[in-house]
NURORO-663077 format. One line per 4 residues: number of its first residue (from 1); their letters; for each residue x, y, z of N, C-alpha, C. Coordinates in steps of 0.001 Angstrom, whole numbers, plus 500000, padded with zeros to 6 digits. Example, Ala and Ser with C-alpha at 12.3 -4.5 7.8 and 13.67 -1.06 7.14 Angstrom:
BEGIN
1	AS	513190 494310 507800 512300 495500 507800 513200 496700 507800; 512850 497750 507080 513670 498940 507140 512900 500030 507870
***
This chain:
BEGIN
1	XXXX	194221 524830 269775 194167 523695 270695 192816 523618 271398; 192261 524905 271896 191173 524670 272315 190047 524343 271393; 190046 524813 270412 189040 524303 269481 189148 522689 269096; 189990 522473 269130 190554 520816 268712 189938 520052 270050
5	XXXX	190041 520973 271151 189654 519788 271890 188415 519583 272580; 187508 520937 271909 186178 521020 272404 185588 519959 271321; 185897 520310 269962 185313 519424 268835 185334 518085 268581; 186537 517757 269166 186593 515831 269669 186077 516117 270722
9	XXXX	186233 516565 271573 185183 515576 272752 183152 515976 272695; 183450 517015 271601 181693 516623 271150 181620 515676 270347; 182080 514998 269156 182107 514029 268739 182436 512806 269044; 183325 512688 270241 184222 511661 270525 183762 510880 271588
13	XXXX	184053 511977 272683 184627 511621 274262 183209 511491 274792; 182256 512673 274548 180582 512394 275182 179901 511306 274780; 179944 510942 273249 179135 509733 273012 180360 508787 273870; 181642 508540 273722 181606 507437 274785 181482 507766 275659
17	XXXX	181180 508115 276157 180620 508330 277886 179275 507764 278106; 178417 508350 276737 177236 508525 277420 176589 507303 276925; 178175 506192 276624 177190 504552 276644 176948 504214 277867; 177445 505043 278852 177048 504653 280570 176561 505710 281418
21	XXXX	176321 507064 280775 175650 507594 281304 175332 508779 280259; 173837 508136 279941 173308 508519 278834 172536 510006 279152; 172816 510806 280381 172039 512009 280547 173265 513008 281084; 173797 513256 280175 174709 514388 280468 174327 515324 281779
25	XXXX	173441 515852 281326 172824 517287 282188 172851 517035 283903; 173425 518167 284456 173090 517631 286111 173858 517078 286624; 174942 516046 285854 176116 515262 286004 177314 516644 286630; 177593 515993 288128 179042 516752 288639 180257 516467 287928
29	XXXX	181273 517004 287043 182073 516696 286513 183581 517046 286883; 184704 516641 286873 185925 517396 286945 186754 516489 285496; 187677 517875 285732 188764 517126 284841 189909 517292 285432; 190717 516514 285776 191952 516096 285569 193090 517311 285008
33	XXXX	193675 517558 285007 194435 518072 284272 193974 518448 282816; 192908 520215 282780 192243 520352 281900 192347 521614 280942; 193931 521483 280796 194519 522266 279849 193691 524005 279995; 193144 524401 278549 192458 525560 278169 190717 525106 278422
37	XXXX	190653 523619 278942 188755 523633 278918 187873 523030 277926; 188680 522997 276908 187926 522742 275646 187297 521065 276248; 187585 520187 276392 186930 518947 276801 185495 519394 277582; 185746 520284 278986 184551 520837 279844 183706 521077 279237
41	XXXX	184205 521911 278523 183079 522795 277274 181800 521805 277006; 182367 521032 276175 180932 519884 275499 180737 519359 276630; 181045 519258 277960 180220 518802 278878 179217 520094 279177; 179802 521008 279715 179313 521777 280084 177573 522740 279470
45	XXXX	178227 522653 278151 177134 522835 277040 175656 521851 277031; 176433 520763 277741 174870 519426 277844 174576 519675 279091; 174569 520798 279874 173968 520804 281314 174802 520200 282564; 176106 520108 282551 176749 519441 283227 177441 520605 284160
49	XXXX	177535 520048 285438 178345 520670 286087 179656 520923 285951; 180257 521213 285772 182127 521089 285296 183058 522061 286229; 183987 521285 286581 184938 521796 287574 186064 521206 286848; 187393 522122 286239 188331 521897 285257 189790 522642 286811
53	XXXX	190490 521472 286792 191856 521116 287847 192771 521334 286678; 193742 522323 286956 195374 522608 286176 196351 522987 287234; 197435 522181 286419 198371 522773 287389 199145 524138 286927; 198988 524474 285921 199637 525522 285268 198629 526412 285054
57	XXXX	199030 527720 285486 198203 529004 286139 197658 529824 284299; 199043 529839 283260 198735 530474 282581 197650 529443 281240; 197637 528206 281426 196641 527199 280842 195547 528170 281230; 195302 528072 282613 193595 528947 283370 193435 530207 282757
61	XXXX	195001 530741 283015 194022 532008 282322 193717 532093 280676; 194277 531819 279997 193988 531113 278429 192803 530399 278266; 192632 529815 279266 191272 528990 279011 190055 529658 279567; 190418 530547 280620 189338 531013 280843 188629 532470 280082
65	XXXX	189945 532994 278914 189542 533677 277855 188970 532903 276610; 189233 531743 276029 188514 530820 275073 187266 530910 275527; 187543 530023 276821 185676 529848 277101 185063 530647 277485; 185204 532259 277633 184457 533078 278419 183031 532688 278475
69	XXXX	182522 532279 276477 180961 532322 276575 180626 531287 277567; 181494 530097 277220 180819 528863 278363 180748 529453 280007; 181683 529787 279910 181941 530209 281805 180597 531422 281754; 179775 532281 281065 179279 533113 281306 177890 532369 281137
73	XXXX	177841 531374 280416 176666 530683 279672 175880 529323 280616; 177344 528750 281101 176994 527464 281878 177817 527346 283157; 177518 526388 283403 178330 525985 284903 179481 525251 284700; 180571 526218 284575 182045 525830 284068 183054 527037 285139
77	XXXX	183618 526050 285875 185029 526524 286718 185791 526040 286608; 187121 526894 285775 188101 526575 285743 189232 527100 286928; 190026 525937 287345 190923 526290 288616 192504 525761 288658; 193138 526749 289181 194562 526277 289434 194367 525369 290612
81	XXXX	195041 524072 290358 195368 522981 291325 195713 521828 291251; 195930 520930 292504 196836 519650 292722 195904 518542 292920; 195685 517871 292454 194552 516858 293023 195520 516140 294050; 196719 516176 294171 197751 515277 295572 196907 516010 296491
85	XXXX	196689 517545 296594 196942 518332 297562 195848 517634 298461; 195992 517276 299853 194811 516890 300939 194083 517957 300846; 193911 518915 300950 192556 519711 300934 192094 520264 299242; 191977 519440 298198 191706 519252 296738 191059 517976 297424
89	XXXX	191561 516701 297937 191325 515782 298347 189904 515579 299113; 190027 516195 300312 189220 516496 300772 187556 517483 300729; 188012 518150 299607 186681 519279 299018 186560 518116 297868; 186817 517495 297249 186327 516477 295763 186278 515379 296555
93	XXXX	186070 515057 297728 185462 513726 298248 184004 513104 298033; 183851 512025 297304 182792 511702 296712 181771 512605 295885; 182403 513402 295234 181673 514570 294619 180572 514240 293339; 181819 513375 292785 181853 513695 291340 181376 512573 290828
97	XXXX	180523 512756 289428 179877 511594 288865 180516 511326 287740; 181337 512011 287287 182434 511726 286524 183786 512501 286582; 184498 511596 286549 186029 512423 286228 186716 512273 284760; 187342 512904 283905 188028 512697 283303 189727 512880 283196
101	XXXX	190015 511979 282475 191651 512552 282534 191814 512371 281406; 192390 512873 280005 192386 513042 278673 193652 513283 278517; 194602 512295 278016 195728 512620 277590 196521 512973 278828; 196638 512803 279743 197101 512637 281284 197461 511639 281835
105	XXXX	197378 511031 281921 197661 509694 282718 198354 509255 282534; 199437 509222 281090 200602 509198 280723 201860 509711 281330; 201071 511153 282072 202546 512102 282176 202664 512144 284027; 201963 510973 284647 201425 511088 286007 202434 509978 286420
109	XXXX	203439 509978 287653 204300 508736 288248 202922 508003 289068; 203228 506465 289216 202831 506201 290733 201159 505549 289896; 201228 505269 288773 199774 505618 288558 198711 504833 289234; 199555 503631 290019 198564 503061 290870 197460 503324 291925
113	XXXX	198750 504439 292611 198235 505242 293590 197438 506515 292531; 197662 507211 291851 196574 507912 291188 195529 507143 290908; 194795 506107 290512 193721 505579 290217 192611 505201 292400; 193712 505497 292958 193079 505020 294149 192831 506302 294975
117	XXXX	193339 507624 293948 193222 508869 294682 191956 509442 293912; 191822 508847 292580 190506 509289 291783 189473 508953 292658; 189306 507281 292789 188158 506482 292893 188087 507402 294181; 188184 507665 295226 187864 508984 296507 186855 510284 295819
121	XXXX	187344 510311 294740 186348 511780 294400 185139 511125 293586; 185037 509968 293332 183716 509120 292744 182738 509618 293765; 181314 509887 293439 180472 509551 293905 180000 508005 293898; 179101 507560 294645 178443 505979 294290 178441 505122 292784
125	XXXX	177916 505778 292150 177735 505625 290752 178869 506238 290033; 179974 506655 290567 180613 507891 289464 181496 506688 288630; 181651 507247 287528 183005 506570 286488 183759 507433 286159; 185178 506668 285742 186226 507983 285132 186366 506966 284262
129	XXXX	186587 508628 283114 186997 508553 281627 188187 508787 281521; 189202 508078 280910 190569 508115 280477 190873 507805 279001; 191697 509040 278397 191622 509025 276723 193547 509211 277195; 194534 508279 276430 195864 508330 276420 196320 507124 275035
133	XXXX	197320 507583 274999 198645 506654 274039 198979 506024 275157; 199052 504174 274367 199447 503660 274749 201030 504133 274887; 202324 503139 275183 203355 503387 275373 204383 503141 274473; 203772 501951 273622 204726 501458 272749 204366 501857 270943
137	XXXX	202923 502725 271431 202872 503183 269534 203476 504211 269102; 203345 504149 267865 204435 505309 267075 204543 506420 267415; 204109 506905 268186 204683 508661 269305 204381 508659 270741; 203997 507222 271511 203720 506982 272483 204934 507613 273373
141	XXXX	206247 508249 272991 206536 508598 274396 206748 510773 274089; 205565 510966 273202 205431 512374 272529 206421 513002 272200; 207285 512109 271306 208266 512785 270527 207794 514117 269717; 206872 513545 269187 206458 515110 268449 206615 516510 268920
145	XXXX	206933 516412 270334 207720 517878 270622 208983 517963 270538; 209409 516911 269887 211042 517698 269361 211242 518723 268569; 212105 519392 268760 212266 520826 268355 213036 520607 266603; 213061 519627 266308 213685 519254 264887 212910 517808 264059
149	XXXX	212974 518293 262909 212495 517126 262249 212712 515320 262530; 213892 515144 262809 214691 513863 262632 214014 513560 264404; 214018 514869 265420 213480 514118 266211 212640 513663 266547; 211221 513929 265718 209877 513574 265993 209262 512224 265225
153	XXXX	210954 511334 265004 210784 509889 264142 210048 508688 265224; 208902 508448 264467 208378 507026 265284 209259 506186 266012; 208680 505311 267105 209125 504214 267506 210929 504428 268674; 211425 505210 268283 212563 505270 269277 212398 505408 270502
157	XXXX	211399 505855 271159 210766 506264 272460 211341 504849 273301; 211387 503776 272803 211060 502643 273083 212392 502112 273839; 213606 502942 272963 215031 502249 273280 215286 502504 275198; 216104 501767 275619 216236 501942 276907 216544 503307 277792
161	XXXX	216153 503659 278603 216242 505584 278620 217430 505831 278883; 218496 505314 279127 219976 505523 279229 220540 506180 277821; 220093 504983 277164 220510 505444 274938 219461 506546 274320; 218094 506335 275144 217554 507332 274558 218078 508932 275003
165	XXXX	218230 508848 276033 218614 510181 276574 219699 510797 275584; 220618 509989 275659 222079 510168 274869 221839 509918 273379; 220494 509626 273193 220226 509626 271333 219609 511338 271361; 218592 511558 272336 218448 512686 272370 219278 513927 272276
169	XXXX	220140 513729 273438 220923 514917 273698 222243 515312 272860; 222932 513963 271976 223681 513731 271306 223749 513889 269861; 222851 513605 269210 222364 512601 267981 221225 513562 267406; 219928 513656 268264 219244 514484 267736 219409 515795 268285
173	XXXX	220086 516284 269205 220605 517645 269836 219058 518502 269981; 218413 517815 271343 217297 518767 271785 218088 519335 272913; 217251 520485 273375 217329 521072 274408 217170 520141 275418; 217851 520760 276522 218077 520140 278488 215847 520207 278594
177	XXXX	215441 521290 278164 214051 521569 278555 213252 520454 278199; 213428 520095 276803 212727 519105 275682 213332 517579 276212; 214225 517121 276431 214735 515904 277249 214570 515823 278780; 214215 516939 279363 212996 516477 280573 212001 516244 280405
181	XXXX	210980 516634 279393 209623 516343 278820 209878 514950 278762; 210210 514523 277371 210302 513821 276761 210938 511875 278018; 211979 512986 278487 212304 511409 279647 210610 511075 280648; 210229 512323 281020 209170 512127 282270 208101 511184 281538
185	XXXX	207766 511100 279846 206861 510204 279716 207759 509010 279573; 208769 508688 279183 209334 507880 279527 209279 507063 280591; 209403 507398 281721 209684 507272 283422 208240 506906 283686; 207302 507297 282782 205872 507149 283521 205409 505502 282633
189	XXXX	205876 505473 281312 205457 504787 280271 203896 503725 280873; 202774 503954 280012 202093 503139 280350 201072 501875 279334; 201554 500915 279058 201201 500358 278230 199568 499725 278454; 198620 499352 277554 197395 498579 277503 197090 497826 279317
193	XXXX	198095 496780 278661 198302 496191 279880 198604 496397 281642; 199009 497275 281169 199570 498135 282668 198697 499145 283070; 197920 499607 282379 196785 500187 282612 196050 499034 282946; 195210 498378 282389 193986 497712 283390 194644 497140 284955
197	XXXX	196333 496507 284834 196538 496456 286253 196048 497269 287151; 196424 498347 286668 196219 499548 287997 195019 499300 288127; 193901 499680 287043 192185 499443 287073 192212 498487 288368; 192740 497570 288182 192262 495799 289122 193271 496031 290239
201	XXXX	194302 496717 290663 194829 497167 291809 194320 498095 292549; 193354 499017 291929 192531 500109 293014 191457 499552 293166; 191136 498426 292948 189856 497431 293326 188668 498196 291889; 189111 498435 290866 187702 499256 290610 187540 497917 288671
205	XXXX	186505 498254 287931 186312 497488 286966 186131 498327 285605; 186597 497456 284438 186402 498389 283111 184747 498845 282791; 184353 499857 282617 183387 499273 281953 182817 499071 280441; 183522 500176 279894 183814 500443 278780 185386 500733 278169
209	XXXX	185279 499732 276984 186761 500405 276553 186640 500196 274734; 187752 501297 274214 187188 501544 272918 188871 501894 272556; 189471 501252 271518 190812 501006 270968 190978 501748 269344; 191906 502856 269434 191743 503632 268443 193236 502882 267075
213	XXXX	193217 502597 266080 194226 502500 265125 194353 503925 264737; 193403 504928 264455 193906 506115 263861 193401 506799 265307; 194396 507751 266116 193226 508634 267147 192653 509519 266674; 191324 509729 267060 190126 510476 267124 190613 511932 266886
217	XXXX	192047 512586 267610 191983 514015 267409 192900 513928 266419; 193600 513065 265531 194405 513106 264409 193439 514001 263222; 191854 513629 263287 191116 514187 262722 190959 515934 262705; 191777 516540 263539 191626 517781 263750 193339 518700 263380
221	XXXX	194134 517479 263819 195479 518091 264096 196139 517571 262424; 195566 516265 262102 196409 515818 260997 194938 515737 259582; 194004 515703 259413 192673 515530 258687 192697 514088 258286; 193018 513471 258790 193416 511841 259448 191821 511384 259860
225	XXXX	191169 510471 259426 189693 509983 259640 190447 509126 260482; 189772 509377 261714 189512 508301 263245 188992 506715 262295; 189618 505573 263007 189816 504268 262961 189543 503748 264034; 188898 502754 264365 188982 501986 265565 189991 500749 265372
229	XXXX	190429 500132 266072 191625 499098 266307 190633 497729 265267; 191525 497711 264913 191240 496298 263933 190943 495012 264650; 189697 494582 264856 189828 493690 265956 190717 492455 266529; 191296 491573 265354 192434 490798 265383 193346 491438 266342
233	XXXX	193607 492801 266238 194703 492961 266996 194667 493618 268338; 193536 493460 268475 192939 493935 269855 193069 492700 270431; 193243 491259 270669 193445 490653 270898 194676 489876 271098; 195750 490479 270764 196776 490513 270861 197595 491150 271502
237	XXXX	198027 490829 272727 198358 491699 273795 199769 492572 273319; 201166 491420 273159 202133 491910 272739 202408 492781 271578; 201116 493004 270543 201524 493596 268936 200074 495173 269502; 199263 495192 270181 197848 495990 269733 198729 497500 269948
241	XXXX	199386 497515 271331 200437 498442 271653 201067 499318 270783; 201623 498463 269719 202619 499348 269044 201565 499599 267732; 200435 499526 267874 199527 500045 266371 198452 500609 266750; 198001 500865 267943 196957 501779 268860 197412 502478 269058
245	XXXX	197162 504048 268645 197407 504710 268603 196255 506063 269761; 195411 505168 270571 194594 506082 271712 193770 504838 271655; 193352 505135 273272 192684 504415 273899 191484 505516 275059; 190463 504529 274759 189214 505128 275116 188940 504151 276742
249	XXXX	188758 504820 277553 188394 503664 278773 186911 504557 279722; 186156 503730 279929 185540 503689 281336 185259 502843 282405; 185985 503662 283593 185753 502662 284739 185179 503187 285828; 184831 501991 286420 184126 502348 287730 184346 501783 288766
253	X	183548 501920 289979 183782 500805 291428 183593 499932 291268
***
């Protein structure tokens, strides 16, 4: 996993970034909810400051054995924590010249109010990067952690969470553990559309955005060549959803 996710975001996640900020190096960075590090890493490696936020203690320490060389090599801290917490709040106040959240923002309630708790840790100039599944494509609500074949089938995510629950717990017989996962992206679901709301409800603007048909780390996990969204259907609000399969965003103030 960590290798998967240092290697897309050197290929991936930095060049989009750095259509808006083309000098890595020197750049204050955090991430979001940053697993084992691997994203930090290719920042970190271009001269970047990097400060990596988890809420799960044994992610840190895992990650902070992957990356030892980076953490010994560059300016990379990895840390247990809450970005709710007021004093996280308060120490990342206008810090940061970029934030990322990668595959997060999905699994976050409230996301309105998260986009208005980011834009606080912006510096003047800062942008945040957000890489997620939409809600309505073929594993958008991460079935793929079902613990059985039949449950990791496209597109059901979708049914109302009353039937899904009871398709789950019934039908495909996951665990009580795996049907809390699985409901919480549910409960959070965030589609194309509902994302830029929030963007235009925390007062802030796109500046970049980049629409995947195949995602970028399918290339690592499945040997799946990355696609960008077919443009016809990027234009199509009600259909792009269920055939985008990751979405690339930058925004700012």
């Amino acid at each position: 996993m960590f290798q998967q996710q240092l290697e897309n975001a050197r290929q991936y996640v930095v060049p989009f970034v750095q259509q808006v900020k083309k000098n890595i190096s020197g750049l204050n960075v955090l991430e979001v909810g940053c697993g084992e590090g691997g994203v930090l890493c290719a920042f970190a490696e271009l001269g970047a400051n990097c400060t990596g936020l988890e809420l799960w203690e044994n992610r840190i320490i895992r990650g902070k054995e992957y990356a030892k060389d980076f953490i010994r090599d560059y300016k990379l801290d990895l840390r247990v924590g809450n970005f709710y917490d007021e004093k996280i709040q308060q120490e990342f106040s206008g810090k940061f010249d970029l934030v990322i959240l990668k595959d997060v923002i999905e699994h976050l309630p409230n996301q309105e109010a998260v986009m208005k708790i980011l834009k606080l840790f912006l510096a003047n100039d800062g942008i945040i990067f957000f890489g997620f599944p939409p809600w309505c494509m073929p594993f958008g609500g991460h079935q793929q952690i079902a613990t059985n074949k039949i449950g990791k089938l496209p597109y059901y995510h979708i049914l109302h969470r009353n039937i899904y629950k009871f398709v789950l717990k019934n039908i495909f017989l996951q665990s009580e553990g795996t049907i809390t996962n699985l409901l919480e992206v549910h409960d959070t679901k965030i589609s194309i559309n509902r994302f830029e709301r929030c963007v235009r409800g925390a007062d802030m603007k796109i500046l970049k955005r980049e629409l995947f048909l195949i995602n970028p780390i399918y290339k690592y996990k499945f040997g799946l060549k990355p696609r960008k969204q077919i443009p016809v259907l990027k234009s199509i609000p009600l259909v792009r959803d269920f055939f985008t399969t990751c979405c690339y965003y930058l925004i700012g103030k």
